[in-house]
C-alpha positions in Angstrom: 0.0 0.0 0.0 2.7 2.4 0.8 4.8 1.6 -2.1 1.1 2.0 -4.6 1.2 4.9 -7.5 -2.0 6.3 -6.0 -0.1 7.0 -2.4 3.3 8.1 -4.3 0.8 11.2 -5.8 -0.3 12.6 -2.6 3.9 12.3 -1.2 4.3 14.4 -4.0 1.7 16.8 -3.3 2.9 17.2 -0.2 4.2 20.6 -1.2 1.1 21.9 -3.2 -1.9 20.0 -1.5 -4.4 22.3 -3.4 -3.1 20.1 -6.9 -4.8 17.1 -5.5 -8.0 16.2 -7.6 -11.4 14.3 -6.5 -10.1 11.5 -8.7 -7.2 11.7 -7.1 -9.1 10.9 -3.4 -11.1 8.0 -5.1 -7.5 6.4 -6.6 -6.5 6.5 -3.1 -9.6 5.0 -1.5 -9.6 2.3 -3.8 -5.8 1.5 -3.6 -6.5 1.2 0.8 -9.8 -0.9 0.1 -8.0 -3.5 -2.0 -5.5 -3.7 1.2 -8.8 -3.2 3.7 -11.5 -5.0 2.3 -13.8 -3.9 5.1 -12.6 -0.4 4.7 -15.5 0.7 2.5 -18.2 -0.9 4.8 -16.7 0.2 8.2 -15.5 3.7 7.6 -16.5 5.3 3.9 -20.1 4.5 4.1 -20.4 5.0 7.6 -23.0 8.1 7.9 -21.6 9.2 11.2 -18.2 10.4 9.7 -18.1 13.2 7.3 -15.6 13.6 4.5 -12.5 15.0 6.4 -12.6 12.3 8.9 -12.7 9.7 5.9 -9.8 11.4 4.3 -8.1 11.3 7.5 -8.8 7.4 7.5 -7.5 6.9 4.4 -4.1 9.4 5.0 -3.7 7.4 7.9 -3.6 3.7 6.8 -1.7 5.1 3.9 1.6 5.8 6.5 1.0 9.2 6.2 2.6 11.2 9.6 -0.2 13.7 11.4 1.9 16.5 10.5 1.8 15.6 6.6 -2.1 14.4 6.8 -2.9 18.4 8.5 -0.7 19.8 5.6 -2.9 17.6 2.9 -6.1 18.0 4.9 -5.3 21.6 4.8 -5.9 21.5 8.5 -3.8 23.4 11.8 -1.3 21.3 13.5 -3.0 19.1 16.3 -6.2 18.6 14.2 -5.3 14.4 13.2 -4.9 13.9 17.2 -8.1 15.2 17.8 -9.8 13.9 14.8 -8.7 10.5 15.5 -10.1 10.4 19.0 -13.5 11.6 17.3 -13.2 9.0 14.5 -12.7 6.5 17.6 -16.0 7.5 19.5 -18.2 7.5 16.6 -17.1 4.3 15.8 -17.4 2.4 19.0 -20.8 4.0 19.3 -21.6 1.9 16.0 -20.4 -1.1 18.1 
C-alpha cells in the first residue's frame, strides 16, 4: 500500500496539496480498500463520519505522519490527534 502509485501522488503533493483532484481521493480510496477489504463498509459508508474524517482514515492507513495528513487536509497542526479520538467515538458508538 505504501509503495502503490495512488499514495506516491499525494507524497508528491505534499508541497502543493491544493493540486490534488477528487479523482485523485477515489484512486486513493480504492488502492486502501484493495488492502482493507472492510474499509468501505466500516469507515466510507459510515454516515456518522463526514468527509474530512474519511480522508483522515484513508491518510492514515496510507503511513501518512499527522503533520503531513494536517498539511494535505489543509488542517492546523494538532487537528489528526483530535480527529482521531472523534473518529474513535463515533465508531465504537456503532459497536
Amino acid at each position: 500500500l505504501r509503495e502503490s502509485e495512488a499514495v506516491a501522488k499525494f507524497r508528491a503533493a505534499k508541497a502543493n496539496p491544493f493540486s490534488l483532484s477528487d479523482e485523485e481521493w477515489k484512486e486513493l480510496e480504492e488502492t486502501v480498500e484493495h488492502s482493507f477489504p472492510l474499509f468501505r463498509k466500516r469507515i466510507w459508508e459510515n454516515p456518522y463520519l463526514n468527509i474530512s474524517e474519511k480522508y483522515l482514515c484513508l491518510l492514515y492507513l496510507s503511513g501518512f505522519r499527522p503533520s503531513d495528513m494536517e498539511l494535505l487536509l489543509k488542517r492546523t497542526s494538532g487537528y489528526s490527534a483530535l480527529t482521531k479520538k472523534r473518529i474513535a467515538r463515533k465508531l465504537s458508538k456503532e459497536l
